[in-house]
C-alpha positions in Angstrom: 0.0 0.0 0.0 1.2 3.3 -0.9 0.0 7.3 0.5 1.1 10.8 -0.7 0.4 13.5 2.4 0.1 16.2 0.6 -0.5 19.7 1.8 1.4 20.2 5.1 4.5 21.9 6.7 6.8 19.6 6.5 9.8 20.0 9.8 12.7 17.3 9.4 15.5 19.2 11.3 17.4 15.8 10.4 17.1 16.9 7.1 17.0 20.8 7.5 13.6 20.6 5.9 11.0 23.2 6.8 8.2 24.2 4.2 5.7 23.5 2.3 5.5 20.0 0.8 4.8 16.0 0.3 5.6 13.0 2.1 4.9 9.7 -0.1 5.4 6.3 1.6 5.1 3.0 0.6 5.4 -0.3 1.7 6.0 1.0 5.5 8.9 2.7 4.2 9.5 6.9 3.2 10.2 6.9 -0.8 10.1 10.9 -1.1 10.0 13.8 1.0 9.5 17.4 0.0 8.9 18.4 -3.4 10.3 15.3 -5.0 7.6 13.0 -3.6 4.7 14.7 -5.3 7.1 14.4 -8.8 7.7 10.8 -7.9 6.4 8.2 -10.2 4.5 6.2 -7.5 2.6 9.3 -6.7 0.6 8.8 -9.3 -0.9 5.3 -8.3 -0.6 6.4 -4.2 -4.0 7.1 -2.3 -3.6 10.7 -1.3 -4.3 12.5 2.2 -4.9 15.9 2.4 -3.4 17.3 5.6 -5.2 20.3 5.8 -2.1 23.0 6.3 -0.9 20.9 9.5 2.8 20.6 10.4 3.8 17.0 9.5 7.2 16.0 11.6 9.0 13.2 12.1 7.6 10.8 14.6 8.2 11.7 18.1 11.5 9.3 20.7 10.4 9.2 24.5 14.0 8.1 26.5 12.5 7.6 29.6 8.8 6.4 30.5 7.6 3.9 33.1 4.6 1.9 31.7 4.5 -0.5 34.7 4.5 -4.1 33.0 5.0 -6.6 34.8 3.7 -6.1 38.0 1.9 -3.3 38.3 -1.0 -2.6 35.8 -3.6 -1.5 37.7 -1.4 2.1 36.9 -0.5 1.4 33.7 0.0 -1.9 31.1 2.0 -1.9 27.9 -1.0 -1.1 26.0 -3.0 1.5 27.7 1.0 3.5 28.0 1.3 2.8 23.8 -1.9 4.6 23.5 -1.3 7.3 25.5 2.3 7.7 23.4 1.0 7.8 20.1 -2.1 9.9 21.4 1.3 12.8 22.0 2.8 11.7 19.1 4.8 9.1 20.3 6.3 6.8 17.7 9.0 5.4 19.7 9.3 4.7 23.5 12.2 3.6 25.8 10.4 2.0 28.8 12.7 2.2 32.8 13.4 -1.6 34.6 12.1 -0.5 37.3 8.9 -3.4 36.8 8.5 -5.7 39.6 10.3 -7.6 38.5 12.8 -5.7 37.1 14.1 -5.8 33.9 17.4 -7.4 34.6 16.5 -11.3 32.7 16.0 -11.9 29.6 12.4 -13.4 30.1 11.5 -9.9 31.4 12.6 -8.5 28.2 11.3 -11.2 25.8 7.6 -10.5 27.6 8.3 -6.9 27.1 8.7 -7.4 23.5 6.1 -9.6 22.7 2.8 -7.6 25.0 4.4 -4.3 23.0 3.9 -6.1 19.4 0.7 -7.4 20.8 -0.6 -4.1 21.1 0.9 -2.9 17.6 0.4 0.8 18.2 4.6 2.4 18.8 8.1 0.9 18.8 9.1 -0.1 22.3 12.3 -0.6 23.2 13.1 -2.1 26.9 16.0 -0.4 29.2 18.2 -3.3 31.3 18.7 -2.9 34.8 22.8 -1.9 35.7 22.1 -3.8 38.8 20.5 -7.7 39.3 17.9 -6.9 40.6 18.1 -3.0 40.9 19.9 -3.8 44.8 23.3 -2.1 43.6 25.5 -4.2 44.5 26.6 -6.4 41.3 26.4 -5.7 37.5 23.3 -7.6 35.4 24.0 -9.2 32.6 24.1 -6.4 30.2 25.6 -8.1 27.2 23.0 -10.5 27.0 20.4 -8.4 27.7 21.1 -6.2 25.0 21.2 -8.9 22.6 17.7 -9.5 23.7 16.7 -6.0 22.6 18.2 -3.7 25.3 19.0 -0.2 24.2 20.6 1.3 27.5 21.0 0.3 30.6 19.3 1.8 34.2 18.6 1.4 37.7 15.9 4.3 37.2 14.0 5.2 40.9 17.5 4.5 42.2 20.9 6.0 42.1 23.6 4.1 41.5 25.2 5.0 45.0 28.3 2.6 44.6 31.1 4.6 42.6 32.9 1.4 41.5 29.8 -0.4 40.4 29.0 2.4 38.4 32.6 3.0 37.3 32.3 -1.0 35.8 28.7 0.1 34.2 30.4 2.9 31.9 33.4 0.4 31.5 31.1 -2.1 30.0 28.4 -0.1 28.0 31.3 1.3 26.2 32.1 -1.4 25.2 28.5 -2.5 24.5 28.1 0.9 22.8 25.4 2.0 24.9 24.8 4.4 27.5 24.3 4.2 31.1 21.0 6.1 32.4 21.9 7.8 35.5 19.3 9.0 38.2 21.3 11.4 39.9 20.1 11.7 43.8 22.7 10.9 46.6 20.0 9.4 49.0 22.0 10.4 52.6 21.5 14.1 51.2 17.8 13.8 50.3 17.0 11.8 53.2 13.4 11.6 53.8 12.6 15.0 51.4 10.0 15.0 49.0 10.3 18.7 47.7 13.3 20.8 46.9 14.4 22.3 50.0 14.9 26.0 49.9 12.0 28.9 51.2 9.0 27.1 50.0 9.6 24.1 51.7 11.4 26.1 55.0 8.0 28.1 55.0 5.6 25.0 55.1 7.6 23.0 57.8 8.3 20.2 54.9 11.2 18.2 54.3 13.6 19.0 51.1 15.2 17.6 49.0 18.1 19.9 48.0 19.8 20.8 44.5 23.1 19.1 46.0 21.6 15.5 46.2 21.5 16.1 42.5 24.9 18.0 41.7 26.9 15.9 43.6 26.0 12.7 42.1 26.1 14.6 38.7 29.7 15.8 39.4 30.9 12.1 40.5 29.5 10.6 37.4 30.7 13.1 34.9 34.2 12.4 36.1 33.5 8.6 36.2 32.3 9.2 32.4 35.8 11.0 31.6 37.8 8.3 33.0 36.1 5.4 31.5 34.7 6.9 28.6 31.5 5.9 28.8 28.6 6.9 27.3 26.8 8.7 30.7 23.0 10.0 30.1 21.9 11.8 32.7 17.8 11.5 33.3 15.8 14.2 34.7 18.1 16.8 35.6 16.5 19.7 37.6 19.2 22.1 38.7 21.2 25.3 37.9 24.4 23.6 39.2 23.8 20.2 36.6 22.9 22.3 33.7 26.6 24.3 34.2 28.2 21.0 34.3 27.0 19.1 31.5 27.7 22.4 29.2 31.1 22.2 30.8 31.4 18.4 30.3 30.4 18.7 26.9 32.9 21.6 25.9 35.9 19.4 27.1 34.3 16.8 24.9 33.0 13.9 27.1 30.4 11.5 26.2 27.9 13.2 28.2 24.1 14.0 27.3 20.9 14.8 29.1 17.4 14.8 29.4 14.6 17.6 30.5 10.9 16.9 31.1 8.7 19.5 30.1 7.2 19.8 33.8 10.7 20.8 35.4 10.5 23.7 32.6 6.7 24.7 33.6 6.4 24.3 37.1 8.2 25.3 40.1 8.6 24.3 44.2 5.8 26.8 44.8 2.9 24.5 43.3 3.9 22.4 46.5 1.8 25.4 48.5 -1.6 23.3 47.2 -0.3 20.6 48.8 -1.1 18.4 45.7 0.5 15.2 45.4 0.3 15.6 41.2 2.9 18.2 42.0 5.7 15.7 43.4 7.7 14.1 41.2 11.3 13.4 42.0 13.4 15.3 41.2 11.3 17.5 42.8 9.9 20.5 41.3 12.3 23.4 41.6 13.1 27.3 42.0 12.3 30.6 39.3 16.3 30.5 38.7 16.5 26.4 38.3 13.7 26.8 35.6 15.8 29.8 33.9 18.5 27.7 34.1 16.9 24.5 32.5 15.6 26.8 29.4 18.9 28.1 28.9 20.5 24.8 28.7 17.8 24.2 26.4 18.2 27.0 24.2 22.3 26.7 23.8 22.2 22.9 22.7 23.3 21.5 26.4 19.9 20.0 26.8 20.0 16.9 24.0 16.3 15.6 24.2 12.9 16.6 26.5 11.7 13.2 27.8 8.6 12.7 29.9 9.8 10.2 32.8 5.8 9.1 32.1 5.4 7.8 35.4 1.5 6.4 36.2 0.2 6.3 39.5 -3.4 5.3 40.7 -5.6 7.5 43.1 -4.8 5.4 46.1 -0.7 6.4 45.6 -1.5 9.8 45.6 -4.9 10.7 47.5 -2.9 10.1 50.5 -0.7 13.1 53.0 2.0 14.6 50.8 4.7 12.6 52.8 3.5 9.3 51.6 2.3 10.1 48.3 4.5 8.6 45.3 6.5 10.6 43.6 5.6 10.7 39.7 3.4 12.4 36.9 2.2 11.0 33.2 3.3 13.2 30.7 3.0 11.8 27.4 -0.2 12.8 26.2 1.0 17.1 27.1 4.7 17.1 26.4 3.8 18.4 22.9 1.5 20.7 24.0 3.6 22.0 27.0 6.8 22.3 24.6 4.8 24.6 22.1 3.6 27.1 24.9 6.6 27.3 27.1 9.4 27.1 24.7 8.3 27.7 21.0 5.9 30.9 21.6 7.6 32.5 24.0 10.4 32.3 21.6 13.4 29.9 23.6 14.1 28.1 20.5 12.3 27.5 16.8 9.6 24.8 16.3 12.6 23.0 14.1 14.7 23.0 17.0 11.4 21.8 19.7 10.6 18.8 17.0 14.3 17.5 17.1 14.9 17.8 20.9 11.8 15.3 20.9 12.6 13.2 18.2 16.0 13.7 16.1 18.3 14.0 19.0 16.9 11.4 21.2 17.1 8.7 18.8 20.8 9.9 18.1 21.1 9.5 22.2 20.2 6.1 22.3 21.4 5.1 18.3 17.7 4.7 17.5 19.0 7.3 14.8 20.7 3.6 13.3 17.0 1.9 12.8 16.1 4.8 11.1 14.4 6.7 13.6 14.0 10.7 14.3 13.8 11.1 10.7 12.1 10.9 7.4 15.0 10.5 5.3 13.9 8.2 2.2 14.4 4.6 3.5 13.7 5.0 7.2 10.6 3.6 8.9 6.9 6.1 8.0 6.9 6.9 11.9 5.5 10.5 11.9 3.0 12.7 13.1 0.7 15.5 11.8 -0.2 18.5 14.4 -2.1 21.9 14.4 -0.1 23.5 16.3 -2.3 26.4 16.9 -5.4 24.4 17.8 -6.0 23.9 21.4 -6.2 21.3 23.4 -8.3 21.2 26.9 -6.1 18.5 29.6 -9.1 16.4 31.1 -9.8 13.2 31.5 -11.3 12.4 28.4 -7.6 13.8 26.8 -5.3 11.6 28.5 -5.0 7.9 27.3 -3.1 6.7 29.8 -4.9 4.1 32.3 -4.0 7.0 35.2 -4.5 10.5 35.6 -1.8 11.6 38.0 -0.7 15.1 35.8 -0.1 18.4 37.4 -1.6 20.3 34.0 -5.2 19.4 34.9 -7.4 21.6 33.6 -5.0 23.6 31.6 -5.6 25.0 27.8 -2.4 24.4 25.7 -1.8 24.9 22.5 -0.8 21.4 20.1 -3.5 18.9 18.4 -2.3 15.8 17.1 -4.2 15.1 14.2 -2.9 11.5 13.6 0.1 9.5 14.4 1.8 6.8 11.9 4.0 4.1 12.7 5.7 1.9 9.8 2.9 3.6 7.5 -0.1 2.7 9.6 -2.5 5.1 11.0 -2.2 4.4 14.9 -4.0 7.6 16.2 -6.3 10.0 15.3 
């Protein structure tokens, strides 16, 4: 079967493309892009899709989600996470071992595999424990693992608190040509703290987390990473202090990269005044001058991909006392929508530049980039999306896919419709 979409903005920043044009597909596969498609001699015998004026992109690479499977799908299965990824334009997912069990066998990866092609809607690709058995103590078996279908490697929840184990992790991956996926918290500083610590948390008598729990584990690993030199991706990062050393990492040339989520760019400690459990996450939510700081890092090319850390909990994890609450938020179905308002129309970067930190650059992160991913270069996979990026969208229930509803953005108008969501040419959304 073979499709022209015609009529759309096509935005390939792997390709510097940005304009008006065609994207003809056949087979599962791109044949042409931009004005060679409509010129191309299948064209003629394709079924063709108008696409209204909407911005057609390339699909969309999630590094870091938590859909739950095995063990705990009352929040969240395979499935009902797949739906709420391609509902955000989701193509492609990298999914944390932090399952119970955890992801460190390769039966836990094999049923991985086969529930995601079960539910044939986006590419999943399972991340292996560093640890057996996430206790950091010893390394998993990461060579066989990622014959199995690993991409990267991750005690996600967890820090890797021993310096030597997580010296061998970079050792190994480099050889494995993957990277290590490091949550950066030094537990004896965060202690029991479930916000950042600073006035906000001073003024409502509640334990904090502070911006050195993650710094210092950032500064221990960035030096690992130049002694071994491993590939080191750091998850989440939060803080003024990280977002000065990865840019000084990267400008001595180490194999360093990192992650944002779109809520540590749109929200800040103060939300914790609610007293709202849909506001802890950890990190935590941080200052004015940590957000300033994240969407500088994003603007200079520091930042190297906005990831969600989707991370589903039901009502009885979070209607509970703040203390006790677990820390998470979804975020697939708004990171779209959120990236659009905060950083494209307020003018921190171009919507070229938005659309690769959420699909080009992240499959280059994790060598999805290799498959064919991030891009519509003639050849690769027909994983893409088409958007209005003007028309809004209204976050409520009947928006968000995913099997739970634990988002801090409740009730909020954002710019950003998908329109419909492809993956290997089929129409999985919309």
């Amino acid at each position: 079967m073979s499709f022209l979409v015609k009529n759309v903005r096509l935005i390939d920043p792997a390709q510097s493309l940005d304009g008006p044009g065609a994207l003809l597909v056949a087979e599962g596969k791109v044949v042409a892009i931009g004005a060679e498609a409509a010129a191309h001699p299948q064209a003629a015998r394709a079924e063709v899709v108008d696409g209204g004026g909407a911005v057609l992109a390339p699909g969309f690479v999630d590094l870091h989600v938590h859909f739950r499977e095995p063990g705990q799908t009352r929040k969240e299965s395979i499935e009902t996470g797949s739906r709420a990824a391609v509902a955000g334009g989701f193509t492609a997912v990298c999914a944390m071992a932090n399952t119970k069990p955890v992801n460190d066998s390769v039966a836990i990866t094999e049923m991985m595999l086969a529930r995601a092609a079960k539910a044939d809607l986006c590419r999943y690709f399972p991340i292996g424990t560093v640890s057996r058995e996430m206790k950091g103590e010893e390394l998993a078996d990461m060579g066989t693992l990622k014959a199995s279908g690993c991409v990267a490697f991750s005690d996600d929840g967890l820090p890797i608190s021993n310096a030597s184990l997580m010296r061998r992790a970079l050792e190994y991956t480099r050889w494995l040509d993957v990277p290590v996926v490091a949550h950066e918290e030094d537990k004896d500083l965060a202690g029991k703290g479930y916000m950042h610590e600073g006035a906000v948390s001073a003024s409502l008598g509640c334990l904090g987390i502070p911006a050195a729990a993650e710094e210092a584990m950032v500064a221990r690993d960035i030096v690992l990473a130049e002694h071994t030199g491993g590939h080191l991706h750091l998850a989440h990062l939060s803080t003024k202090g990280s977002m000065r050393m990865v840019r000084e990492a990267k400008a001595r040339g180490l194999n360093v990269t990192c992650e944002v989520t779109p809520h540590h760019f749109a929200l800040s400690d103060k939300e914790l005044m609610k007293f709202d459990s849909d506001y802890k996450m950890n990190p935590p939510l941080r200052t004015e001058a940590d957000i300033q700081a994240v969407l500088e890092a994003i603007a200079d090319g520091t930042v190297d991909a906005i990831a969600t850390d989707h991370a589903p909990h039901g009502w009885d994890d979070k209607e509970v006392e703040l203390p006790i609450a677990a820390f998470g938020v979804i975020g697939l179905e708004t990171a779209l929508p959120l990236t659009l308002e905060l950083l494209v129309n307020r003018g921190v970067i171009s919507l070229s530049k938005a659309l690769s930190l959420l699909a080009w650059e992240p499959a280059k992160v994790f060598h999805l980039d290799r498959q064919g991913l991030g891009s519509l270069k003639p050849g690769a996979p027909a994983d893409f999306l088409l958007f209005d990026p003007n028309a809004k969208v209204q976050v409520d229930r009947a928006f968000i896919q995913s099997k739970s509803y634990n988002t801090p953005f409740k009730g909020w108008s954002l710019p950003g419709r998908i329109l419909g969501t492809w993956v290997n040419g089929k129409r999985v959304w919309g």
